[in-house]
N, C-alpha and C positions, 0 to 999 in steps of 0.2 A: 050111315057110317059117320062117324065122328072125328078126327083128326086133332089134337090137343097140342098147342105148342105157344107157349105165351111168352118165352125168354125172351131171347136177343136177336136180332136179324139176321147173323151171321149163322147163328144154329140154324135159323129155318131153313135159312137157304140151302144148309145143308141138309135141310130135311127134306127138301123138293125131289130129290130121284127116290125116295118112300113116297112118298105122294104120287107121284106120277107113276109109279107101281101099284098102287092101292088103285088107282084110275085103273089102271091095263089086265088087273088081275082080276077087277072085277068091275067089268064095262056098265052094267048093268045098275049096278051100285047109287044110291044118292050120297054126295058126299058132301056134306060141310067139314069146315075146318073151325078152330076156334081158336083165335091170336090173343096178345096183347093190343091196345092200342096204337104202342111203340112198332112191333113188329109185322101188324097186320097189311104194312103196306107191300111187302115182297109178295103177296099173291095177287094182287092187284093183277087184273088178266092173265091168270094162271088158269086155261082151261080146263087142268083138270079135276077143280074142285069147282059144288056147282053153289056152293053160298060159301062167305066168307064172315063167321059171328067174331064178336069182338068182346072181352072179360070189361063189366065195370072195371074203372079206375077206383073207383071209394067202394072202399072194404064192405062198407053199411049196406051195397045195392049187390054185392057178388055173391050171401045167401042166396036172396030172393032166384038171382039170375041161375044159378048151379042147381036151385030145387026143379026149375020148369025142366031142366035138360031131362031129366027122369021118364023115363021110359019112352022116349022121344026116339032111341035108336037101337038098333039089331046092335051092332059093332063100337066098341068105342073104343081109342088108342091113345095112351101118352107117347108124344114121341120123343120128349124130353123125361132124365132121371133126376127129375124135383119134384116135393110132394106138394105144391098146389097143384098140379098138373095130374099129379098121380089122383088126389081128391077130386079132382074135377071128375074126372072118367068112372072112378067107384060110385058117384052123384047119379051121374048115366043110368047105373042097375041094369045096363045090358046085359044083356046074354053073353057074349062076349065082351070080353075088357083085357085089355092087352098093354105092356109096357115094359119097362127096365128099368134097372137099380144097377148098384156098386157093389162089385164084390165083398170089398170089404165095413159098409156101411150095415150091421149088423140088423138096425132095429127097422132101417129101411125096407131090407129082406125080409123081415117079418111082416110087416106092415102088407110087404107085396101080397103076401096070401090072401090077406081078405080083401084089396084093391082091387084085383086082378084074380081072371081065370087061367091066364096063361102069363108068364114076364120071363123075360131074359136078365143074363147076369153082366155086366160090363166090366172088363178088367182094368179100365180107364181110372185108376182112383189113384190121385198124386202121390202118395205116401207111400203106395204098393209098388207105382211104377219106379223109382227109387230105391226100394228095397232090392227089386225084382228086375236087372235089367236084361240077365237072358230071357225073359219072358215078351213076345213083341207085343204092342197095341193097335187094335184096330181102327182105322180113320172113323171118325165120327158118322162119317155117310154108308160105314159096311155096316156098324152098329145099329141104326134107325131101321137100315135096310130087312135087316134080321125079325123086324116086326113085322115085317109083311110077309115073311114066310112063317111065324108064328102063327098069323091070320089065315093061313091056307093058300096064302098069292102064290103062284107060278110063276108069273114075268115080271122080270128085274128090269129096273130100264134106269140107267148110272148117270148118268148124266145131269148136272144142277137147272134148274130153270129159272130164271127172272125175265120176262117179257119184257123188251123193249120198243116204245111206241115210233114209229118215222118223225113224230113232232121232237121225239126225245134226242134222236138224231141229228133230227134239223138244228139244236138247239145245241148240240154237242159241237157240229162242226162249223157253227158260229165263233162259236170259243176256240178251237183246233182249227183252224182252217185246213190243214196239212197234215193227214194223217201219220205215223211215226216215233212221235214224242216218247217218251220215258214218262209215264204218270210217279211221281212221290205222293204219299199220301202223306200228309202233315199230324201227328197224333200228338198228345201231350206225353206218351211213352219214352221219343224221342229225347225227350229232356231232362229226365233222369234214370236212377237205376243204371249203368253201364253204357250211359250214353249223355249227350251236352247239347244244346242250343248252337255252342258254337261248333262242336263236332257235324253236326247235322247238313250244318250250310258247306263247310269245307266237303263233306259229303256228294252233294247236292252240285256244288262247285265242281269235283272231280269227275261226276257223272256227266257234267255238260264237255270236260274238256277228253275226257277217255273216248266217248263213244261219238260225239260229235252231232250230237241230237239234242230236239229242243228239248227242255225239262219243264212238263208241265206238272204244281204242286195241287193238288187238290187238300181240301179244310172243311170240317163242320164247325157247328158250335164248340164243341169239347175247345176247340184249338184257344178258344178265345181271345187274347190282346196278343199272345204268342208267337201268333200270324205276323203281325204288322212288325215286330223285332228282329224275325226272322228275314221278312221280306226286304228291310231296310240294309241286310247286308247284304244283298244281294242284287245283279246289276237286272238292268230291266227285262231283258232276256227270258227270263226266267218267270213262266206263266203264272200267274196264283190263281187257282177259280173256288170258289165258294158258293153258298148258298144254293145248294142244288139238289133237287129233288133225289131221290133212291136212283129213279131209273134215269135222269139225266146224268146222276155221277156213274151209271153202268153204263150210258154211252157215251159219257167222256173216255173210260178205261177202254170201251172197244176201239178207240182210236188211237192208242198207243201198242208200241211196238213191246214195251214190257210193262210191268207196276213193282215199283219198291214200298213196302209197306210194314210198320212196324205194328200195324190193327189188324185181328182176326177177321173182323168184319170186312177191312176193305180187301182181306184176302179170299173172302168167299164171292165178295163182289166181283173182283178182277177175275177169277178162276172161272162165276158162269157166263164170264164176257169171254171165256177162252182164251182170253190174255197171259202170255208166260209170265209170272209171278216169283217176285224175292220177298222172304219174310223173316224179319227180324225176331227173335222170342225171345224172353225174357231168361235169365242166366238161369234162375230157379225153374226148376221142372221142365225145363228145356225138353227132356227126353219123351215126356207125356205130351208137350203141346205137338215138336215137332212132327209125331206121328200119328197122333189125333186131329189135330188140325194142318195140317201142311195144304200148299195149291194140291185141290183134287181134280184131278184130269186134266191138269198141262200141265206143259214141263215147267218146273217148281226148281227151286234152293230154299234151303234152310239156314238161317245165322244164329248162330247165341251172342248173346251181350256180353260182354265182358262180365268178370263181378267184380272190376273196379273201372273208377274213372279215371288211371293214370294215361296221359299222353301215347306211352307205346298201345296199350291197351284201346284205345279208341282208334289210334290208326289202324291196327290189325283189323279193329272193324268196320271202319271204311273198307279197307282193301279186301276183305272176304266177302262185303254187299257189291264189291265191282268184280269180284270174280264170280259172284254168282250170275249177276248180269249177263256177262259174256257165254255164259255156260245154257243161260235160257234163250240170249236172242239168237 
């Protein structure tokens, strides 16, 4: 069997309880999976897959690599509705080929026929969900899920998985001494769109003096110089950590009491640390992300951004990520 998911880390993660059902339904099974580069690190000791392949990076060697997959496997899955993914799986010639597409993405739907012997439909499609707002959306993880009972699976098992190692621990409560904390993730989202740099900190500021907990920020690269701007208004108090591997930024987040985050990704993070979870979305399409993506399996808030950056309009959102706060711890 084959598993196909080369996006974003965030998605896979969300793809890990289809995984870990494609494991349980069918024990018996050899299962590779096939990431991104980028993303191939969240199965990183993930037992229930028994290899983990990785897509060239340069376009010129992903031919070659997509021809050998050819009749390599009984089963093969997109778990993601994008057509490299979709093509990778058609390449397979399995007997089974299984995946999803958009309602509304017409040629997509076509496409599925000959991709695929069996595909599901996803009501996920921005422009519908806007149209359409008595109509509800499925979290991205029931979605995936739906392909393993496409495949014949019996046992669902919901829950997200990222392993995290004892070193990753040890290395987490280096930096945290004191478990507790408030994780902020630092994203460059923060900064505009219905939200301000300086909004963030006063933010950031309020959550230290409401709750009375340390505030530790977490950062990757994305943040870049934005970090040190940020940090400079702020008193020392106030943690900054960086530079940190997938799964030591997942056992920094298990050592807080919540995570504020205006990233999908570090909400998928915080959620398979079981960490109660505030997530900020963006004003547009707010209604598709926040029930597509919201904290899956703890207790969760959801914010919109404002769709301006007037004064009252950003205090409102402070004060609705410090009421979410209180709602999840």
């Amino acid at each position: 069997m084959l598993l196909v998911r080369t996006d974003r880390i965030g998605d896979l993660i969300l793809s890990t309880p289809a995984i870990a059902s494609f494991r349980r339904s069918f024990p018996a099974a050899h299962i590779d999976a096939l990431c991104s580069v980028y993303n191939a690190t969240v199965l990183e000791g993930n037992a229930d897959v028994d290899r983990v392949l990785t897509l060239p990076p340069e376009e010129s060697q992903r031919s070659r690599f997509t021809h050998a997959l050819a009749g390599a496997y009984d089963m093969a899955v997109a778990l993601a509705p994008i057509s490299r993914d979709h093509r990778i799986v058609a390449a397979t010639r399995a007997n089974t080929r299984i995946g999803y597409v958009y309602r509304r993405r017409l040629l997509a739907r076509l496409a599925a026929a000959y991709f695929f012997t069996r595909f599901a439909v996803s009501e996920a499609d921005p422009s519908d969900a806007e149209r359409h707002p008595e109509h509800p959306i499925r979290h991205e993880v029931l979605q995936v899920l739906e392909l393993v009972l496409l495949a014949g699976g019996a046992v669902i098992s919901p829950d997200l998985v990222l392993p995290v190692t004892p070193a990753d621990r040890e290395h987490a409560a280096r930096l945290l001494p004191g478990p507790g904390s408030i994780g902020v993730h630092f994203a460059p989202r923060w900064l505009s769109g219905g939200s301000t740099r300086r909004s963030f900190v006063e933010l950031i500021s309020a959550i230290r003096h409401r709750f009375g907990k340390e505030v530790v920020v977490t950062h990757g690269k994305e943040a870049g110089s934005e970090v040190e701007h940020v940090r400079a208004q702020l008193p020392p108090e106030v943690r900054f950590v960086g530079g940190l591997s997938l799964r030591q930024w997942a056992a920094v987040f298990e050592r807080c009491a919540a995570v504020v985050t205006v990233d999908t990704g570090a909400t998928h993070v915080a959620a398979a640390m079981r960490r109660p979870t505030v997530v900020v979305f963006e004003h547009r399409y707010f209604r598709l992300s926040s029930q597509e993506w919201s904290p899956w399996g703890v207790p969760g808030a959801v914010v919109r951004k404002p769709a301006d950056e007037r004064a009252e309009s950003l205090a409102r959102l402070r004060e609705e990520v410090l009421e979410g706060v209180e709602r999840v711890l």
